[in-house]
C-alpha positions as CSV (number, residue, x, y, z in Angstrom):
1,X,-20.3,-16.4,-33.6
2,X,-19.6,-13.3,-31.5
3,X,-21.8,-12.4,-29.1
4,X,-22.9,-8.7,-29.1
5,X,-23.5,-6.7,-26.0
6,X,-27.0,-5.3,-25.7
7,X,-26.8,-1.3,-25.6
8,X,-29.3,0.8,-24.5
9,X,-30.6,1.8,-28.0
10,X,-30.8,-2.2,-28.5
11,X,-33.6,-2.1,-25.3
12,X,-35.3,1.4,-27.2
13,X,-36.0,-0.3,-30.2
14,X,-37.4,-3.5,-28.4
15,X,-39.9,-1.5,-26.2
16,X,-40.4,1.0,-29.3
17,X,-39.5,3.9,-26.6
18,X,-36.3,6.1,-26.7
19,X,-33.2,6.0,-25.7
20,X,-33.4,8.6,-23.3
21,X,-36.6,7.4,-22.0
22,X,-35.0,3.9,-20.8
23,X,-32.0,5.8,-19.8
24,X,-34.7,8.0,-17.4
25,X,-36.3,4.7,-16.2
26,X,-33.2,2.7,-15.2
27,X,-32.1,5.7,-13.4
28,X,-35.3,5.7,-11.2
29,X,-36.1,9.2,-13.0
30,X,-39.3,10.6,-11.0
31,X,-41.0,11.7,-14.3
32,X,-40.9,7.9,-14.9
33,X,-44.3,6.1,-13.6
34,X,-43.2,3.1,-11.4
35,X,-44.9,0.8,-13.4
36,X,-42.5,1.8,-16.6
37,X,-39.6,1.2,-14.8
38,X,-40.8,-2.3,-14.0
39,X,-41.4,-3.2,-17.5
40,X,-38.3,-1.7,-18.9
41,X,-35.9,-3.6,-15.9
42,X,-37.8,-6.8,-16.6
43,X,-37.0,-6.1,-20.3
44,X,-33.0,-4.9,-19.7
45,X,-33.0,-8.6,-17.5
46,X,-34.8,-10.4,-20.6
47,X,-32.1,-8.9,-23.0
48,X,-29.2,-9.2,-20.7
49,X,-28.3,-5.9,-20.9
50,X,-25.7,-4.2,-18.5
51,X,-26.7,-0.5,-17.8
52,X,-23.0,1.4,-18.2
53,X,-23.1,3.0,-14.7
54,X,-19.3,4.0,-15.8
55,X,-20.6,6.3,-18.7
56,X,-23.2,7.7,-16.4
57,X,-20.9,9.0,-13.7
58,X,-18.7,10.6,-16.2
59,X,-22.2,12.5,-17.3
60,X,-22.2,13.3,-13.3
61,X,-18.8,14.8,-13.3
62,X,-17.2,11.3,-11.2
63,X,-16.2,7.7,-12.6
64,X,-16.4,6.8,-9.0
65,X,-13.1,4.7,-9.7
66,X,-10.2,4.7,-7.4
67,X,-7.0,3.9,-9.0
68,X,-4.4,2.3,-6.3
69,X,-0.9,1.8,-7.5
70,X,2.0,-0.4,-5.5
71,X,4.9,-1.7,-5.7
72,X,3.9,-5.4,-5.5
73,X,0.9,-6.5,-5.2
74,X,2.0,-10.4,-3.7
75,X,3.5,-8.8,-0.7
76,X,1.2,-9.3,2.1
77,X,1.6,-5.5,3.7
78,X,-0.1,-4.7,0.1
79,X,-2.2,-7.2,-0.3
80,X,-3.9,-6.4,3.1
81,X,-3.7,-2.7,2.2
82,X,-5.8,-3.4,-0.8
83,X,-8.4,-5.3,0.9
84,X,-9.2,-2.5,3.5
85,X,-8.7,0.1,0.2
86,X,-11.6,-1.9,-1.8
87,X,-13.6,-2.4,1.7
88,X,-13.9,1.0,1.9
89,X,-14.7,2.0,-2.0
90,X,-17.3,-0.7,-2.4
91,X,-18.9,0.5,0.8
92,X,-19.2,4.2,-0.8
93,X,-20.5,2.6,-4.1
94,X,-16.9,2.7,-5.9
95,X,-14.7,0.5,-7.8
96,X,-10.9,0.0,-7.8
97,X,-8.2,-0.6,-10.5
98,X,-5.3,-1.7,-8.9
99,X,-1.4,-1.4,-10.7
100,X,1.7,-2.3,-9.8
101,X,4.8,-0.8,-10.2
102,X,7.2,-3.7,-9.3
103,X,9.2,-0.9,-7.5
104,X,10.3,0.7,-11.0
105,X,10.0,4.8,-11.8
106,X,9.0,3.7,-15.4
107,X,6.1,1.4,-14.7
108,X,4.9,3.7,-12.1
109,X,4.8,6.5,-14.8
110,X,3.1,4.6,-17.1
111,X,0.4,3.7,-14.5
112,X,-0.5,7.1,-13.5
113,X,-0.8,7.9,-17.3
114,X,-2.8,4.8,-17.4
115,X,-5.2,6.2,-14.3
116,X,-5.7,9.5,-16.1
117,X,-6.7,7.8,-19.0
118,X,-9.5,6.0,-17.2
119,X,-10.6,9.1,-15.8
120,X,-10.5,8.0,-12.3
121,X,-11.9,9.9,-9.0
122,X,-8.5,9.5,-7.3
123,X,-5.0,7.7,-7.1
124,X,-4.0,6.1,-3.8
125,X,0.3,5.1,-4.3
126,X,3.0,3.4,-2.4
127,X,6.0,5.1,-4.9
128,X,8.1,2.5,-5.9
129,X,12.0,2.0,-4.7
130,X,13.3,4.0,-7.7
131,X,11.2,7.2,-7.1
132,X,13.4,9.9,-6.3
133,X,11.1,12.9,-7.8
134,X,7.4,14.1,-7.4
135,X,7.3,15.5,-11.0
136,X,5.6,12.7,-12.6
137,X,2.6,13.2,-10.0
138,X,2.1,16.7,-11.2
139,X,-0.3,15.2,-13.8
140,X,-2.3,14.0,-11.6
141,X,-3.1,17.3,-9.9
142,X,-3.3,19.4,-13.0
143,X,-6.0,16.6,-14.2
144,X,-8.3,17.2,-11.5
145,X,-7.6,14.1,-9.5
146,X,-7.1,14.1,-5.9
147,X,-4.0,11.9,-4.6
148,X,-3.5,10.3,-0.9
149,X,0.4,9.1,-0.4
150,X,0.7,5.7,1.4
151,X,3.3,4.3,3.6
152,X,6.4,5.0,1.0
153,X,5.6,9.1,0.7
154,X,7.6,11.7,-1.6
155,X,7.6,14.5,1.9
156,X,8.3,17.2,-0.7
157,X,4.8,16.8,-2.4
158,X,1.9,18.3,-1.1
159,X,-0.9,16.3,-0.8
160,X,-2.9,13.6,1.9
161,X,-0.5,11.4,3.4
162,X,-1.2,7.7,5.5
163,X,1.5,6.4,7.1
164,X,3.3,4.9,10.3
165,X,5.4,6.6,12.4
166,X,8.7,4.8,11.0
167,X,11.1,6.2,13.1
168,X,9.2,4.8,16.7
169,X,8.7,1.7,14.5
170,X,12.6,0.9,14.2
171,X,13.3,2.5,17.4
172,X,10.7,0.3,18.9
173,X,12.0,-2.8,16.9
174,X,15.6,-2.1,18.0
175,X,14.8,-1.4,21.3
176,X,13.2,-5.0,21.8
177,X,16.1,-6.6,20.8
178,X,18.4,-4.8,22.9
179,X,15.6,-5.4,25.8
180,X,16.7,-9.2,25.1
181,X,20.4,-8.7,25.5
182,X,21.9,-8.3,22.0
183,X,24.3,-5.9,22.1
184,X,25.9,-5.6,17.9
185,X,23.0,-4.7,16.1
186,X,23.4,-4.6,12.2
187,X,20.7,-2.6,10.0
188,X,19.7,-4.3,6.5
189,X,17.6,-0.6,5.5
190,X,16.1,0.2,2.3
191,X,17.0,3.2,-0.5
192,X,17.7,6.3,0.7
193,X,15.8,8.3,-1.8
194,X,12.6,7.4,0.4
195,X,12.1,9.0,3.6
196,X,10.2,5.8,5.0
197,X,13.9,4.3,4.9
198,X,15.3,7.1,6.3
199,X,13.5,7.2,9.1
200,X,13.5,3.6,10.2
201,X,17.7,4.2,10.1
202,X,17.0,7.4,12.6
203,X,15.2,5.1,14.6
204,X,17.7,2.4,14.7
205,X,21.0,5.0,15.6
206,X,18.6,6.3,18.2
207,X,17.9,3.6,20.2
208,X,21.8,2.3,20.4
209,X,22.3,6.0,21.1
210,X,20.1,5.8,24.1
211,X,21.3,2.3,25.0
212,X,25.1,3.5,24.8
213,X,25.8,0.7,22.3
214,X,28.4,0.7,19.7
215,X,27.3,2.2,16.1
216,X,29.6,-0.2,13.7
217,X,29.5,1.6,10.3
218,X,29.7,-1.6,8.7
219,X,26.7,-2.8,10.2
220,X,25.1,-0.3,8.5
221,X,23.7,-1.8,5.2
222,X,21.2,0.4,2.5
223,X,20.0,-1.0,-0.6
224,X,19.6,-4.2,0.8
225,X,15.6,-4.5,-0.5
226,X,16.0,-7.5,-3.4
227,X,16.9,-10.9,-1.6
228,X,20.4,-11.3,-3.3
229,X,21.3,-7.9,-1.8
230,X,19.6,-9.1,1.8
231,X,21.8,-12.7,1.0
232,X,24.9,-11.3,0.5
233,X,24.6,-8.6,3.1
234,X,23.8,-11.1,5.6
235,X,27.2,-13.7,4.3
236,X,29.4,-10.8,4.8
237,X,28.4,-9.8,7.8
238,X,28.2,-13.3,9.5
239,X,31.7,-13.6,7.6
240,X,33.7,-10.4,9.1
241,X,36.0,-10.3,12.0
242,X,33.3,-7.9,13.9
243,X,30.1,-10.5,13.7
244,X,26.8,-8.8,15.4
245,X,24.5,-10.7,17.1
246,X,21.8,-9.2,15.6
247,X,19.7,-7.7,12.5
248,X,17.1,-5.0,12.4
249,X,15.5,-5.5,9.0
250,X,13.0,-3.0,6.7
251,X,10.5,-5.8,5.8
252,X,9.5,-9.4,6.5
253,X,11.5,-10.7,3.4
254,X,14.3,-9.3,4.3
255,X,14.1,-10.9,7.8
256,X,13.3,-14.3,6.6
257,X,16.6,-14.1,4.0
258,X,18.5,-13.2,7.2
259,X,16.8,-15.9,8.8
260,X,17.6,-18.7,6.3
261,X,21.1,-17.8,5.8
262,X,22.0,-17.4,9.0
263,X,21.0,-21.1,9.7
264,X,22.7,-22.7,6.8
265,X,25.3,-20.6,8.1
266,X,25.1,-22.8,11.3
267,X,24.6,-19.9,13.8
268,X,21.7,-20.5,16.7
269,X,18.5,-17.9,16.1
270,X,17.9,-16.4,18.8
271,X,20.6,-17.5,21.0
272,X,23.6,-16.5,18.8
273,X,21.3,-14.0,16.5
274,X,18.0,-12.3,16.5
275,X,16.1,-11.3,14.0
276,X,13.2,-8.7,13.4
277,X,11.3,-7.6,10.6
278,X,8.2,-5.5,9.4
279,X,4.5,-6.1,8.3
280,X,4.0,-9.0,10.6
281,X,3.4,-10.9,7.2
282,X,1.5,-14.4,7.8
283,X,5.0,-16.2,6.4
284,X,6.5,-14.6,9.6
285,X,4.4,-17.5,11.8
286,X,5.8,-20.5,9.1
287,X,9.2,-20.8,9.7
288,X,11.0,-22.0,12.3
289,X,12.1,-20.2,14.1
290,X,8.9,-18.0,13.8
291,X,9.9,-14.4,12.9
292,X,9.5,-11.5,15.4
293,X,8.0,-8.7,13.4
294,X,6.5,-5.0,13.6
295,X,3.0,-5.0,12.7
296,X,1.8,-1.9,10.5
297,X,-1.2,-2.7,10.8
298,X,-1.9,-2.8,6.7
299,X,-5.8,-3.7,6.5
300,X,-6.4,-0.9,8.8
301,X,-4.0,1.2,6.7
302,X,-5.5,0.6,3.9
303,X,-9.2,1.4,5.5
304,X,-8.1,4.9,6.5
305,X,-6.5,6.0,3.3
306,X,-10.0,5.3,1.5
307,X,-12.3,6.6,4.4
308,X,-9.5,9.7,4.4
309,X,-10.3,10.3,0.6
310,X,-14.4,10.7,1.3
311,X,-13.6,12.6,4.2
312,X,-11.7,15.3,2.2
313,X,-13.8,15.1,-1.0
314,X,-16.9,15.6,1.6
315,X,-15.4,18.7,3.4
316,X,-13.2,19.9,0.2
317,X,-17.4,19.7,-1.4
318,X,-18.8,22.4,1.5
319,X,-15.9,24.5,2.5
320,X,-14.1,25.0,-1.3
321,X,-10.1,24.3,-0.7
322,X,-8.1,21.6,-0.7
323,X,-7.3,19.9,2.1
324,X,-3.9,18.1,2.7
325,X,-3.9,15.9,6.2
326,X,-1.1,13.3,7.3
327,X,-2.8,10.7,9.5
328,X,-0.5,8.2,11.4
329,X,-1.0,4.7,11.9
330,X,0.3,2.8,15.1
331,X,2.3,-0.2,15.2
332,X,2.8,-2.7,17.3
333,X,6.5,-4.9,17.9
334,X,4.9,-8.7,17.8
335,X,7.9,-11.2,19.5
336,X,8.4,-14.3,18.7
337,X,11.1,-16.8,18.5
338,X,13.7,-15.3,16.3
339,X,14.3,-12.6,18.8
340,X,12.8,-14.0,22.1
341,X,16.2,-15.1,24.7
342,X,14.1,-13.8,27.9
């Protein structure tokens, strides 16, 4: 036997009141007396009924839902990100639906067509790898929804932004290694479409620039996000006639890949090859040796692109325009022992 959910019209007919009567109670309705509302939430409690606060924002112009869409949820830079997201929004009395793109154009389409649907306040996004074009967020905008970029950001679309400075990131990353004598510096780097990827590269060339260290164009390698491009990015570089003796990567994955293959390789890490990555992931402090890594940061990330979002909507509410803000979030280069020689 199904069960039925109990509506509100089911809790009218049992207290032979109306439905907009209860609805007036259970909304704490000063025309209600106290002692009503008392009898008609002991009643709701008796009949297990669920008061459908979703249908009521709608009536109040908000679902107070935040829709948040990434490329993977299992990656820890994400998964942090979330958590200081849904901090934030149940703090302010909102829910979340999270989606995932798994770093496809087509799925990310299909959940911002999904979000609209639901009628959500907001979308936070982290565009996925394929995303070249800002079209497919013009929805979003024409529906009335606000939209806050985080960390991978379309810089042609105008709207709230969250990110960290990538280039001081990779310069910072770079410069470390060089700090402990490594002097051929390869760069595994991420599609080119993205700025975030473009950025980290500028960083990287600038710090060898600075350092008056060779730039090998073959050290150079994009694309390299998915581990059997890191794998085989790694095998020919450790394979060539002009071996560097170490790898700036665009994320902790990446790094590990290097890491891995580089030892069955049977190279030394760190004393024939160092390694950094970014997120300072918790799998960084698991292997051995343990991965140096730039920390973004990402629960704190994720806080200030919600609090951002109720900052706007709050001044957007008294002074009548919208308001598009980039805030940057600083990141820190944490050492350990598949860079440290010194």
């Amino acid at each position: 036997m199904t069960n039925k959910r109990t509506t509100i019209y089911d809790l009218a007919k049992a207290m032979n009141l109306s439905a907009s009567y209860i609805s007036k109670a259970l909304n704490n309705h000063p025309s209600v007396r106290e002692e009503i509302r008392e009898k008609v939430r002991a009643k709701a409690n008796e009949l297990n009924y669920s008061h459908n606060s979703y249908a009521a924002n709608l009536r109040r112009g908000s679902s107070k839902t935040i829709g948040v869409i990434v490329p993977y949820i299992r990656r820890s830079f994400f998964a942090k990100a979330i958590a200081g997201i849904e901090e934030v929004c149940t703090n302010n009395g909102y829910g979340v639906i999270i989606c995932q793109s798994q770093d496809s154009f087509e799925r990310e389409c299909h959940a911002i067509k999904t979000l609209i649907r639901q009628n959500v306040d907001a979308i936070f996004i982290s565009v996925a790898a394929e995303t070249h074009t800002s079209e497919h967020l013009l929805p979003v905008i024409q529906n009335g929804i606000k939209i806050i970029q985080f960390d991978r950001t379309i810089e042609n679309f105008n709207c709230a932004k969250v990110m960290n400075d990538n280039e001081q990131m990779a310069y910072d990353a770079t410069m470390h290694l060089i700090s402990q004598g490594y002097k051929k510096i390869a760069y595994l780097g991420g599609t080119q479409y993205l700025a975030i990827y473009q950025l980290r590269k500028k960083g990287y060339l600038k710090a060898l620039e600075e350092s008056g260290l060779p730039k090998f164009d073959e050290f150079i390698c994009d694309n390299t996000q998915k581990p059997e491009a890191t794998i085989e990015a790694t095998k020919k570089l450790l394979t060539s006639d002009n071996i560097p003796d170490a790898f700036v990567t665009v994320s902790d994955e990446q790094a590990t890949h290097v890491l891995l293959t580089a030892l069955e390789m049977g190279f030394k890490v760190p004393e024939e090859i160092g390694i950094i990555g970014f997120g300072n992931d918790e799998t960084t402090l698991i292997t051995r040796p343990t991965l140096s890594s730039v920390d973004q940061k990402s629960f704190e990330h994720g806080r200030k692109v919600a609090e951002l979002y109720f900052e706007i909507a709050e001044k957007e509410k008294e002074e009548g325009s919208n308001i598009n803000t980039t805030e940057i979030i600083s990141a820190d280069v944490i050492a350990r022992g598949s860079s440290k020689r010194r």
